[in-house]
N, C-alpha and C positions, 0 to 999 in steps of 0.2 A: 581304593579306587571307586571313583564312582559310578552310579550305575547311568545307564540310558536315560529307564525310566525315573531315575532322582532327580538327573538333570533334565529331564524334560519338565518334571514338576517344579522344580527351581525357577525354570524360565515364563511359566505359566503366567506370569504378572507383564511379560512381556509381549509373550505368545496372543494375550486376552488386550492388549492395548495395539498389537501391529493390526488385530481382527479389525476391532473397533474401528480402526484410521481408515482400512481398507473399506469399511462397509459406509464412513461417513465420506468417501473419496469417491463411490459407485455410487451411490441413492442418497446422500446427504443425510439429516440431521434426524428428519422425522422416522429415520427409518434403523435409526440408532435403539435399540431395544435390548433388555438382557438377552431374552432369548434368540436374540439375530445374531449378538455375538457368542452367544455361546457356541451358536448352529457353524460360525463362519470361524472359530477357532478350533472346532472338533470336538471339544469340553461340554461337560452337562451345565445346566444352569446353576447347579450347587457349587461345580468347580468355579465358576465365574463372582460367584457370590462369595467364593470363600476369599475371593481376593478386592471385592469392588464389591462395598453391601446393599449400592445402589448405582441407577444410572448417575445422578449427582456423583458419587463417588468416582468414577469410573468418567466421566468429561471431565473432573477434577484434577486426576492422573492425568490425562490425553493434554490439557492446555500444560500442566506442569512439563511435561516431558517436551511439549511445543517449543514452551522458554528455554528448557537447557539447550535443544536444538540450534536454536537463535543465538541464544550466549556462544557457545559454539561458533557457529560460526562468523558471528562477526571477531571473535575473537582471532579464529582464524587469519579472516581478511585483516585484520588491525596488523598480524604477526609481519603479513605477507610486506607490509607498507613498509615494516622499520621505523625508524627514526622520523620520517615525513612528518611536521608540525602538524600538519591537519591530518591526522592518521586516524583517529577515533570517528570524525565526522567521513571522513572518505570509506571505512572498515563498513560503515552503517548502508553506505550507498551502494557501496558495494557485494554488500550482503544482498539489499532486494534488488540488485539487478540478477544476482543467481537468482535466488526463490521466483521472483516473479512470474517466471512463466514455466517454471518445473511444478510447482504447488500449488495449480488449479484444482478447484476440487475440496480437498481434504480442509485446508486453512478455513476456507468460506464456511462448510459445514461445520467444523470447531469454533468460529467465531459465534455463531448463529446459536448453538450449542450453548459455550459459555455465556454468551448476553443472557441468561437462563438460570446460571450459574452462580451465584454470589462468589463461591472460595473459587471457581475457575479462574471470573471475570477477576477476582483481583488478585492473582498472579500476572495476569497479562496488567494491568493496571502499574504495580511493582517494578513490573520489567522496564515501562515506559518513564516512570517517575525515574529510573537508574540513569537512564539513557540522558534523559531530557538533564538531570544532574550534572552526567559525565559531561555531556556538550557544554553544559551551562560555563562548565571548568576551566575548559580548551579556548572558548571563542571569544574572537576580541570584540566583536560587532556584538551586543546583548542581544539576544533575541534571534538567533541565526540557527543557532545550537534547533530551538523549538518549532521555527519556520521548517529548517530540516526534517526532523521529527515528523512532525504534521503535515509536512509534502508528503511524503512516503506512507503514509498511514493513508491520507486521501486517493493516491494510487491506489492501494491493492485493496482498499474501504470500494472505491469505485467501479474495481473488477467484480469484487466478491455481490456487490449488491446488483451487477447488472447493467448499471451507469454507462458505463466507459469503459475497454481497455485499450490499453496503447497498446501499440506493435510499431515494429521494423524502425524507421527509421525518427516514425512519433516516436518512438517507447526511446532509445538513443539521444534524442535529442533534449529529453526530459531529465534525462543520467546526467549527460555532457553540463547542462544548465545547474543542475544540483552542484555537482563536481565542482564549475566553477565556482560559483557561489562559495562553498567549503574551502577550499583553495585561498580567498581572496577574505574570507572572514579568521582566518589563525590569527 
C-alpha cells in the first residue's frame, strides 16, 4: 500500500502545475517565478526544480497540459453531438462557448507566457494545424473549416489582449452566427 507521503510526491508534477495556473490566474505572467511557485505549492525550490528545470520547462508542461485540456474537451462536445454531419466544427464552437467566460485569467497569462516559449508556443501551434486539418476534412465550402478556426482564436485573442469582449446577448449571437455558418458548410 501506499504511502500518503509517496503519493503526495507522485503528484508533485501536478501539485507544481495546479500552483503554477493558480499564480498565472491571480497576478499573470510576470509574476510566474520558481520561487512563487514553489512558495504557492508548499514545496522548496529544489522540489520544483526537480520536476521543471526551468521556468521554460515548466510553461512548457502548463501549455501541454492546456492542449490535452482542449483535446478533451471538444472531444467531449464532438461525443455529445453523435452522428450530426457538422459535428467536429459544431464540438469546436461549442467548446469556446463553455471556456469562454470560465478561463479568464489563466489562458491570457499562458498565452503571454508561451509567446516566449518556442516548445510551449508550438504545441499550441500543432494543436491548431490538427484542428484546422480536421475541418479542412469535414467541410464542403473550402475555407469555412479555417474562417471557423480563426473566428474563435480572434474572440478569445480579443478578450485576452484587452480589445473587446463579448457578453450576454453580443457573446450568443456570435455562437448562433458561427453555429449557422457550420451547419450550412457540412
Amino acid at each position: 500500500m501506499m504511502t500518503k507521503a509517496r503519493s503526495r510526491r507522485d503528484d508533485r508534477p501536478e501539485i507544481i502545475l495546479d500552483a503554477a495556473e493558480s499564480l498565472l490566474r491571480r497576478s499573470g505572467s510576470r509574476t510566474l517565478t520558481i520561487d512563487a511557485v514553489a512558495a504557492e505549492a508548499g514545496l522548496s525550490k529544489g522540489g520544483v526544480l526537480h520536476h521543471y528545470a526551468s521556468k521554460d520547462a515548466l510553461v512548457t508542461a502548463l501549455a501541454a497540459r492546456k492542449v490535452q485540456r482542449m483535446q478533451a474537451g471538444i472531444a467531449e462536445c464532438a461525443a455529445a453531438l453523435g452522428s450530426d454531419p457538422a459535428a467536429i466544427p459544431l464540438a469546436l464552437i461549442a467548446h469556446a462557448r463553455q471556456v469562454y467566460a470560465d478561463e479568464c485569467g489563466f489562458p491570457d497569462s499562458l498565452l503571454i507566457a508561451s509567446s516566449e516559449n518556442a516548445e510551449a508556443a508550438a504545441g499550441f501551434r500543432a494543436f491548431l494545424a490538427e484542428r484546422l486539418a480536421q475541418l479542412e476534412s469535414v467541410e464542403a465550402a473550402p475555407g469555412a473549416g479555417a474562417m471557423l478556426a480563426f473566428s474563435l482564436i480572434g474572440l478569445m485573442m480579443s478578450r485576452s489582449l484587452g480589445f473587446h469582449a463579448l457578453e450576454g446577448d453580443e457573446l450568443e449571437r456570435f455562437f448562433g452566427a458561427l453555429e449557422t455558418a457550420a451547419r450550412a458548410g457540412r
